[in-house]
C-alpha positions as CSV (number, residue, x, y, z in Angstrom):
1,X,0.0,0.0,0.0
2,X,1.6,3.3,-1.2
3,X,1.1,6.9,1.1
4,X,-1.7,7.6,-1.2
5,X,-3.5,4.2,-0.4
6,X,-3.1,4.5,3.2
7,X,-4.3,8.2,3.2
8,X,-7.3,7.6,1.6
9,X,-8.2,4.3,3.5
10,X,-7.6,6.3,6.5
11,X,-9.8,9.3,5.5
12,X,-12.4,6.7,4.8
13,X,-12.1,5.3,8.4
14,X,-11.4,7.8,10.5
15,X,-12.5,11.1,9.3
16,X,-9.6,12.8,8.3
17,X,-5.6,12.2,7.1
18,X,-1.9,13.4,7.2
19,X,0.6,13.1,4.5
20,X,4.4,14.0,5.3
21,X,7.0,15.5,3.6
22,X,5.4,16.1,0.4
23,X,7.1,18.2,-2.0
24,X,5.6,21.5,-2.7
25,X,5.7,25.1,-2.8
26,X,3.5,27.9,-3.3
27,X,3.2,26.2,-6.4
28,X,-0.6,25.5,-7.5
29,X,0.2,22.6,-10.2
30,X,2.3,20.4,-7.6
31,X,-0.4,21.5,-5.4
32,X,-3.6,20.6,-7.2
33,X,-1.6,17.2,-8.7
34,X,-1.3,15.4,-4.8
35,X,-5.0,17.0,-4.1
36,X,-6.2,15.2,-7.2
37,X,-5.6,12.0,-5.7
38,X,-8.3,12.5,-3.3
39,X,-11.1,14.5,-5.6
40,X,-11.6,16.6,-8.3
41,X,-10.8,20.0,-7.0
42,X,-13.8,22.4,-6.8
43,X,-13.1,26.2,-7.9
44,X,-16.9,27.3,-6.9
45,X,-15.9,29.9,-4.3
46,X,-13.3,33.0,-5.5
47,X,-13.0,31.3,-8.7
48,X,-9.8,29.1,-8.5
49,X,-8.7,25.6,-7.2
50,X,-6.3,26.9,-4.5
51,X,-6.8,29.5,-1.7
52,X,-4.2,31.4,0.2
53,X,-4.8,30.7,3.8
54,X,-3.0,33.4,5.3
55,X,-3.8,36.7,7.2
56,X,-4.2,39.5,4.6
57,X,-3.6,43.7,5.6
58,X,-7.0,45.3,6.4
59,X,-8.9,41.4,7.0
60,X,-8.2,41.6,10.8
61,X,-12.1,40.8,11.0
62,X,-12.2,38.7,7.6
63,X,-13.1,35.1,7.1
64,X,-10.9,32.3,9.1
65,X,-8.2,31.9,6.1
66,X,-7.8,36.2,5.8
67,X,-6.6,36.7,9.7
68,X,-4.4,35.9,12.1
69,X,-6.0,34.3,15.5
70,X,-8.0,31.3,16.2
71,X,-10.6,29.7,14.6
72,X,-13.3,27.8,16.3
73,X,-14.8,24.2,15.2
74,X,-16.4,24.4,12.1
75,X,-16.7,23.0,8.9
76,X,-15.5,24.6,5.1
77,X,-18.5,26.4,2.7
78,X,-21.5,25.4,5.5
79,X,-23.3,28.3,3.4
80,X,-23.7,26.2,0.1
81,X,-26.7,24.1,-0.2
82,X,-24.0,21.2,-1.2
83,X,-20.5,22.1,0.4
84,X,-17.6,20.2,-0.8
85,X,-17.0,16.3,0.2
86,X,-12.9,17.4,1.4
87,X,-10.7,19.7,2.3
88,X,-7.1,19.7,1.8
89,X,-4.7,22.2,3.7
90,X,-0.9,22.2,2.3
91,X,1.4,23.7,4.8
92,X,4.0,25.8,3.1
93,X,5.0,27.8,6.1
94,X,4.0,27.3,9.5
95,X,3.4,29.7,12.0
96,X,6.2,30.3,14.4
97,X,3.6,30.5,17.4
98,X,1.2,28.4,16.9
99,X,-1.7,27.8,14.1
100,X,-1.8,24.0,14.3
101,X,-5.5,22.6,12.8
102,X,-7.1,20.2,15.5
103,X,-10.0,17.9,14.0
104,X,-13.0,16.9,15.8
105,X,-14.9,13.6,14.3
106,X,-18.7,14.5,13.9
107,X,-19.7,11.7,16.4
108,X,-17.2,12.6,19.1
109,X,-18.8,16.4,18.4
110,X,-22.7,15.6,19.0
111,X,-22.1,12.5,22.1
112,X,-22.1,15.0,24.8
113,X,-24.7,17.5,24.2
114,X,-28.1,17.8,25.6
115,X,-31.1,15.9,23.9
116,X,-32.9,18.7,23.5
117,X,-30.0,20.6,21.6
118,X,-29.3,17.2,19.4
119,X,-33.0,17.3,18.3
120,X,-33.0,21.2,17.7
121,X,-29.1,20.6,15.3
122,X,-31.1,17.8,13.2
123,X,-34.0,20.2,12.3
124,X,-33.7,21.8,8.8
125,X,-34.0,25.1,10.0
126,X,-30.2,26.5,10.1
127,X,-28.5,28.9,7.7
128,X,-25.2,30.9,7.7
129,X,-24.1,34.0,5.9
130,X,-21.7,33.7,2.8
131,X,-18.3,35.6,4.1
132,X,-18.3,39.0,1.9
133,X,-14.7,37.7,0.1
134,X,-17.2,34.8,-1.7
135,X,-20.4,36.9,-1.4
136,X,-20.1,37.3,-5.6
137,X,-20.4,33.6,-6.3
138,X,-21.9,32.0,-3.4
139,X,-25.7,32.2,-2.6
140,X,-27.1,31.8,0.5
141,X,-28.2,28.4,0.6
142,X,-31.8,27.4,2.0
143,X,-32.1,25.8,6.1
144,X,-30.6,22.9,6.5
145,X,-29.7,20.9,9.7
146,X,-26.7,21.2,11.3
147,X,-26.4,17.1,11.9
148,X,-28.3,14.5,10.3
149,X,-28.9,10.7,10.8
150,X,-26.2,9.3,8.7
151,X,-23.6,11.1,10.3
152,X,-23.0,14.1,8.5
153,X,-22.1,17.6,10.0
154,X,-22.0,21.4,9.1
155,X,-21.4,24.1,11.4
156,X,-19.8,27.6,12.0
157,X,-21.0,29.5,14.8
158,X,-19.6,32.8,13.9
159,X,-21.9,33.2,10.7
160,X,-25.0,31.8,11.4
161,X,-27.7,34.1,9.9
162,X,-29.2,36.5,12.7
163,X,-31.4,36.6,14.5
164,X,-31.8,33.1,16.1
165,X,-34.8,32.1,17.5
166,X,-34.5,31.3,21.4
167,X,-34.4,27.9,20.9
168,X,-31.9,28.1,17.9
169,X,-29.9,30.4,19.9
170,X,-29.8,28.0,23.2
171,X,-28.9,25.1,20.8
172,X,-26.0,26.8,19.2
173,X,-24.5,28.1,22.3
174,X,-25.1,24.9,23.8
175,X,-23.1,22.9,21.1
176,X,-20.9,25.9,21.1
177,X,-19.9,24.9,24.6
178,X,-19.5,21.3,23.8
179,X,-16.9,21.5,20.9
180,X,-14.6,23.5,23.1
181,X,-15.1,20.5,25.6
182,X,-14.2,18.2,23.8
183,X,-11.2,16.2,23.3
184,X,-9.8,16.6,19.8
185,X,-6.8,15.9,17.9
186,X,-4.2,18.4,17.4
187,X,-2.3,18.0,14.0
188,X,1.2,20.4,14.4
189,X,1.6,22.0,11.2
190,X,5.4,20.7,9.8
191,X,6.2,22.3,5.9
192,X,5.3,19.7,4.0
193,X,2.5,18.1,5.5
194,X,-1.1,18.2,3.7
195,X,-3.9,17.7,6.3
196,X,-7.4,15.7,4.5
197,X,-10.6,16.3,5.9
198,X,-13.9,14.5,5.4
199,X,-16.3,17.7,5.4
200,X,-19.3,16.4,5.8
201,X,-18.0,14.0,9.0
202,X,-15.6,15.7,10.2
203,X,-15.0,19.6,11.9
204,X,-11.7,21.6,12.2
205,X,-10.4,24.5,14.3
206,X,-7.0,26.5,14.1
207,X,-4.8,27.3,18.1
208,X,-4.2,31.2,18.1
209,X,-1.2,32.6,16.2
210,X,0.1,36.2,15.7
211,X,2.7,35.2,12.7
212,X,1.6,36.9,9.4
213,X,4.8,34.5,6.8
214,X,2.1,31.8,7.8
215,X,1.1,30.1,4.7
216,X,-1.2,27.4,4.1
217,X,-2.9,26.3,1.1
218,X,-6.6,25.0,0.7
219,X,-8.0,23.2,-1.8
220,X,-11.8,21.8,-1.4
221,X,-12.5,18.5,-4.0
222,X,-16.0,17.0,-4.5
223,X,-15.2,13.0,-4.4
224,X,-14.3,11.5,-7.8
């Protein structure tokens, strides 16, 4: 079984992947030839294959990939009606303080909240706003549940359309509380590495950093 092989069987079990020491740059073709391994890589939002996840002068309160910071539990394009099946990230340079992705299985995300909050993330009633960077080629897609029977997941607390209803709001803050709770797995960023996430069963999140030469590159694929 070759390191593609393994990664993908391992995607398919547990959720998500690592591949070392792969050899790229900023360079989008070496970048877009490993993620094609995995899917056929989606260009819906901005227009192109590969987005520059790094903080960007004048974004301090931008999307997740145009600021420095955390980023909470969530998963990539919640906003589409379909979002994409995977998400690569390609570290080219990591931060110097920080900025390693930790990945959160969808089942390990819903097993300790409330009943009442499970049954309110299963009803089709949840939207988010598209960030203003994509806000040209991404509609707002209709409600849809956050979690549904066979497993899969979409979240982002930070853009759910406002106002919430009270019970909405309760729920969110509720499973809000739980992701932060729960144990996850911390991936530390290593140039080189490419991170694969399931993301539809699967949610990510970023530790703080301050470092602006970080440079990671995304690349979302619908499965072949």
């Amino acid at each position: 079984m070759n390191g593609y092989q393994r990664a993908t069987a391992e995607l398919a079990e547990q959720g998500w992947t690592v591949l070392h020491r792969q050899r790229f740059g900023a360079d989008h073709a070496s970048v877009l030839a490993i993620a094609g391994h995995f899917g056929r890589p989606s260009t819906r939002d901005g227009g192109q294959a590969v987005w520059e996840v790094r903080p960007r002068p004048g974004r301090a309160n931008g999307t997740f990939s145009e600021r420095t910071g955390p980023a909470a539990f969530h998963t990539d394009a919640q906003y589409h009606a379909r979002p994409e099946d995977y998400v690569c990230l390609f570290v080219v340079r990591p931060a110097a303080d920080g900025g390693h992705t930790r990945v959160l299985g969808a089942e390990a995300a819903l097993s300790t909240v409330r009943p009442a909050t499970l049954a309110a993330l299963r009803q089709p009633a949840w939207t988010w706003t598209v960030p203003e960077v994509f806000q040209a080629s991404a509609p707002a897609a209709r409600p849809a549940p956050v979690a549904t029977a066979d497993g899969t997941i979409r979240w982002r607390a930070d853009n759910l359309a406002q106002p919430l209803p009270g019970d909405q709001g309760r729920a969110a803050a509720d499973f809000s509380a739980a992701l932060e709770r729960a144990e996850a797995r911390e991936v530390r960023h290593r140039p080189g590495d490419v991170i694969i996430l399931d993301n539809r069963r699967a949610l990510h999140a970023r530790t703080a950093f301050q470092d602006t030469d970080r440079l990671v590159l995304r690349v979302r694929l619908w499965r072949s």
